[in-house]
C-alpha positions as CSV (number, residue, x, y, z in Angstrom):
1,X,29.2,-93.9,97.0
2,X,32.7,-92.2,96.6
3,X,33.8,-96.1,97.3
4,X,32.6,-97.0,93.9
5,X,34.3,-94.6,91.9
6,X,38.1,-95.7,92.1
7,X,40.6,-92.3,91.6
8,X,43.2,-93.8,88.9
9,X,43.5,-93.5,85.4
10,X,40.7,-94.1,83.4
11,X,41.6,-96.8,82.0
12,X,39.1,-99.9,80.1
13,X,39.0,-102.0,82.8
14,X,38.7,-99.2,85.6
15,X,34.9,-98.7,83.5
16,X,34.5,-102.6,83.9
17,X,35.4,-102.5,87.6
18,X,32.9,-99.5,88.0
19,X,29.8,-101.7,86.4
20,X,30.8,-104.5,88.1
21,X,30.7,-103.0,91.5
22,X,27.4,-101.6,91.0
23,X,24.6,-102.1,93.3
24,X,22.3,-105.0,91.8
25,X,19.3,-102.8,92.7
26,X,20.7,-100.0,90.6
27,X,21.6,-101.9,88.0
28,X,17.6,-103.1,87.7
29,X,16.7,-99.8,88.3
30,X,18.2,-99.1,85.5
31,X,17.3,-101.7,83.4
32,X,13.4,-100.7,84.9
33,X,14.0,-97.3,83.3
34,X,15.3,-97.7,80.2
35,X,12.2,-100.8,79.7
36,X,9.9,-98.0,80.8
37,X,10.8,-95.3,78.3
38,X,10.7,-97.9,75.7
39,X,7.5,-98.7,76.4
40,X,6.7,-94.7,76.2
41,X,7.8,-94.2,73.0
42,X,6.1,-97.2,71.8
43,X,2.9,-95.7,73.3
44,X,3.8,-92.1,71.9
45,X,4.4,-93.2,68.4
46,X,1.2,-95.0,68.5
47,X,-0.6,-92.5,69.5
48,X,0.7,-89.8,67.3
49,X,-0.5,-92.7,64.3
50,X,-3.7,-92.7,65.5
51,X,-3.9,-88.8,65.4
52,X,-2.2,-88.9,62.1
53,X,-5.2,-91.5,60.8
54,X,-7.6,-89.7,62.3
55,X,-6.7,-86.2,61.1
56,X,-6.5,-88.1,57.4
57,X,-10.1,-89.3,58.4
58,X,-11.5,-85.6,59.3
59,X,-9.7,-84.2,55.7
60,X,-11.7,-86.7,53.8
61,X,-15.0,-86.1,55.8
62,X,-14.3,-82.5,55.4
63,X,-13.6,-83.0,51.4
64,X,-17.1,-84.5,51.1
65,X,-18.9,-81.9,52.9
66,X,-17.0,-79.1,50.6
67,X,-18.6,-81.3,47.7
68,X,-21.5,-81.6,49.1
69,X,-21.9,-77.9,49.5
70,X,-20.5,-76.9,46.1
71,X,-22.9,-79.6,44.3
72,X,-25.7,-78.2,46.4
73,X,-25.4,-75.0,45.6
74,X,-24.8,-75.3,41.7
75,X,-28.3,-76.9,42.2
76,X,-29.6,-74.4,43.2
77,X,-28.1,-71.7,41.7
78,X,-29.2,-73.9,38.3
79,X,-33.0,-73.9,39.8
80,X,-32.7,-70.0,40.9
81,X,-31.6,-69.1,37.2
82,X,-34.7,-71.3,35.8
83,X,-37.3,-69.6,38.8
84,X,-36.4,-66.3,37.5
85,X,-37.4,-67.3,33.6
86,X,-39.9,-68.7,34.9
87,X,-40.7,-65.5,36.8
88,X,-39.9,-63.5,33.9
89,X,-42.3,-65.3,31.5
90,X,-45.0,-64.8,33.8
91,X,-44.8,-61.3,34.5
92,X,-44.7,-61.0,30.9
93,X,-47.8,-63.6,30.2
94,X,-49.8,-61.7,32.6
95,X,-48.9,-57.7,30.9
96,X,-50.1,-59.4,27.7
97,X,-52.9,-60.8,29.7
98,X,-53.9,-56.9,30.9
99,X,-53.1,-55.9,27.4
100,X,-55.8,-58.5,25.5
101,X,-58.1,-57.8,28.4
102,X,-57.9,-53.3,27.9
103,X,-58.5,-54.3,24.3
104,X,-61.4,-56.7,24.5
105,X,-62.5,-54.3,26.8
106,X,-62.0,-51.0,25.0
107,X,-63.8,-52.9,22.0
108,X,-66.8,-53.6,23.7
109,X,-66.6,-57.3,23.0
110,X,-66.0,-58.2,26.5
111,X,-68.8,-58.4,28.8
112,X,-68.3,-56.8,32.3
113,X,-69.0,-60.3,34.2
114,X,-66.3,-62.1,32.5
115,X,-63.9,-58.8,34.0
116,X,-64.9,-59.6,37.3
117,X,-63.0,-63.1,37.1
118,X,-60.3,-63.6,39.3
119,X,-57.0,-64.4,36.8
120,X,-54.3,-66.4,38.7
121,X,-51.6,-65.0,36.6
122,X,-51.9,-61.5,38.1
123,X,-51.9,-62.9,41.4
124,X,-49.7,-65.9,41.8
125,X,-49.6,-66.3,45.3
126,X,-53.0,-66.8,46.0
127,X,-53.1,-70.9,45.3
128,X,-56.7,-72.3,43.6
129,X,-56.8,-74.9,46.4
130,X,-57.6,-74.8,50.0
131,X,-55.0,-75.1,52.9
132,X,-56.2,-78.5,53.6
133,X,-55.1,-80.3,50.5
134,X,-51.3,-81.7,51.6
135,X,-48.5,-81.1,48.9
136,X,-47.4,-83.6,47.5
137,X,-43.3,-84.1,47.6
138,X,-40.9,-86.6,46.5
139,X,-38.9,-88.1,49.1
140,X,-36.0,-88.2,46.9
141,X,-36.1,-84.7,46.7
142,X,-33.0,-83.9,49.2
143,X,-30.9,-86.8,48.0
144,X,-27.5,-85.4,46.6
């Protein structure tokens, strides 16, 4: 290999003379090689693209969950805020409801039959309709 390599100067055509007096097979080698990484870098740069689309893909998916969840749970902090009126008006309903009934009561104008009624304002929970009935839903209901 030292045969290849001539000792002078280093001189333009001394450079010429060296590539010329390469081996054919290196010189493909070579040629090989440099094709090869080219075609590696293609394949890397596409490849970082595609993770660079994709991570753009998973932000927007990700942006529509956070929506999702943020517009879900004004809903139902909106229906939370309207279940505790609610609640509110019927605890207050029902003390009027004790209060008319100690007074009809306390009068004497109330027969004790009627104070044997079961009131479903005092006990909410307990539904007027057997287990059997179905309840009824909308099947828009979860739609955001």
């Amino acid at each position: 290999m030292s045969n290849l390599w001539p000792t002078g100067s280093s001189s333009t055509s001394e450079g010429d003379l060296r590539f010329a007096m390469m081996d054919e097979k290196k010189r493909k080698r070579m040629i090989s090689n440099r094709e090869s990484a080219r075609r590696s870098r293609m394949k890397k740069q596409k490849l970082v693209q595609n993770m660079a689309e994709e991570i753009n893909r998973l932000q927007m998916a990700n942006k529509d969950i956070v929506n999702k969840i943020d517009s879900t749970a004004q809903v139902y902090m909106m229906y939370k805020a309207e279940n505790d009126v609610l609640r509110a008006q019927e605890m207050e309903l029902a003390e009027r409801l004790r209060s008319l009934n100690d007074i009809l009561k306390n009068s004497g104008m109330m027969d004790e039959e009627i104070l044997e009624l079961p009131d479903p304002l005092l006990r909410p929970w307990q539904l007027p309709f057997t287990a059997q009935q179905p309840i009824a839903a909308s099947s828009g209901l979860f739609h955001f």
